[in-house]
C-alpha positions in Angstrom: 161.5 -61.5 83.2 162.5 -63.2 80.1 163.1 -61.8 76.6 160.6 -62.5 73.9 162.1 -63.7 70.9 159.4 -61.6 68.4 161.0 -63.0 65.0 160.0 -66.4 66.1 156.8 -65.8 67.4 156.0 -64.4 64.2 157.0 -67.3 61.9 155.3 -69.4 64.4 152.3 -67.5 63.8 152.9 -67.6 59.7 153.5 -71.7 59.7 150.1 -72.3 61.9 148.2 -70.1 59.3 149.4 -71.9 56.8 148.6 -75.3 58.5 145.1 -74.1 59.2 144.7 -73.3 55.3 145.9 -76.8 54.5 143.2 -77.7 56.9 145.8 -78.8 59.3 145.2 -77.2 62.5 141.5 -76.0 63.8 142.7 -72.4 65.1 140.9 -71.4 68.4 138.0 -68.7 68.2 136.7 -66.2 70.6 133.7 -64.9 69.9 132.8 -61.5 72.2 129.5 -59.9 72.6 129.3 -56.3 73.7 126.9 -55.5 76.3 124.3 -52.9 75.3 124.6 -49.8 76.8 122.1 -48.4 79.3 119.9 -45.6 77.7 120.9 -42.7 77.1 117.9 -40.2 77.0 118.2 -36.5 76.3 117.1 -35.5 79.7 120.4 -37.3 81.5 122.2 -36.0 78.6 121.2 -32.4 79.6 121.8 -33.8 83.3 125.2 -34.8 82.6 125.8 -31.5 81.2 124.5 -29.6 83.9 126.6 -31.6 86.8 129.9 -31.4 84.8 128.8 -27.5 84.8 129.6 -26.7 81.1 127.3 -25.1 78.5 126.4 -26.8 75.5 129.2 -25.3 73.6 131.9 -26.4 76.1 130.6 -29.8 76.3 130.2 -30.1 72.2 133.9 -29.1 71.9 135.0 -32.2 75.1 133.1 -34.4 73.0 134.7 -32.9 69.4 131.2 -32.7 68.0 129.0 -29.9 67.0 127.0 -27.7 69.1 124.2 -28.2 67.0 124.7 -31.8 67.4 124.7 -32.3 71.6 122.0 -29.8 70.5 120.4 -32.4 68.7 120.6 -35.1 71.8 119.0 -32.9 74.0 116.2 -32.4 72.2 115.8 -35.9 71.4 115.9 -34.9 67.5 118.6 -37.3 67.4 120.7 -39.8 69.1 124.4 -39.9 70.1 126.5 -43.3 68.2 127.3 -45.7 71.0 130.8 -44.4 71.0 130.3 -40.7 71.8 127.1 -42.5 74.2 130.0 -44.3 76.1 131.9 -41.3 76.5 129.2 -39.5 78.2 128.0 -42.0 80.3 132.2 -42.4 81.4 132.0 -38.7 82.4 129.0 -39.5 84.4 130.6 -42.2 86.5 134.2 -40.4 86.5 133.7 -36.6 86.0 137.3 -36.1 85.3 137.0 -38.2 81.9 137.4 -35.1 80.0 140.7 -33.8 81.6 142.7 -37.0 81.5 141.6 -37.1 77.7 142.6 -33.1 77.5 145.8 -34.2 78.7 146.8 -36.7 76.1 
C-alpha cells in the first residue's frame, strides 16, 4: 500500500478550484437522488414496537425522542422525519439496530 502524500492532494485540490473559477476547468458533478422510503404507517410502527418487545417508553428513549412523540406516530397524530423513519424501519429488518447503536 502506498503512502498518500495529503499536503499535495490538497493544493491540487486548491489550484483546480481556482482554475474552475477562472473558468478553466469544468469540474465533474454527481448529482444523487435518494430513494423514498416505503411508508411508514402507525400500525407497523406499533408492530415494530411490539416485535422488538419494548413499551412505548423504552422504544421512545432507543429512538431519543419523546414518549409523547412515538405516542404521536402511533396514533397517526403525526408522522416520524425520514430520519427517525429510517431508523425504525432498520430495526425492522435488523432487530439488533438498537444495541449496536447502545454500544457506541
Amino acid at each position: 500500500m502506498t503512502e498518500r502524500d495529503i499536503a499535495s492532494e490538497v493544493l491540487d485540490g486548491l489550484r483546480e478550484m481556482r482554475e474552475h473559477r477562472a473558468g478553466k476547468r469544468t469540474l465533474r458533478t454527481v448529482r444523487v437522488e435518494a430513494r423514498p422510503l416505503p411508508e411508514l404507517t402507525p400500525g407497523a410502527i406499533r408492530r415494530i414496537r411490539e416485535s422488538l418487545d419494548v413499551s412505548r417508553a423504552v422504544f421512545a428513549h432507543m429512538i431519543r425522542v419523546p414518549v409523547r412523540t412515538v405516542e404521536g406516530w402511533e396514533q397517526g397524530r403525526s408522522s416520524p422525519p425520514d430520519t427517525a423513519a429510517a431508523l425504525i424501519l432498520m430495526a425492522e429488518k435488523y432487530p439488533d439496530t438498537f444495541e449496536r447503536l447502545a454500544s457506541l
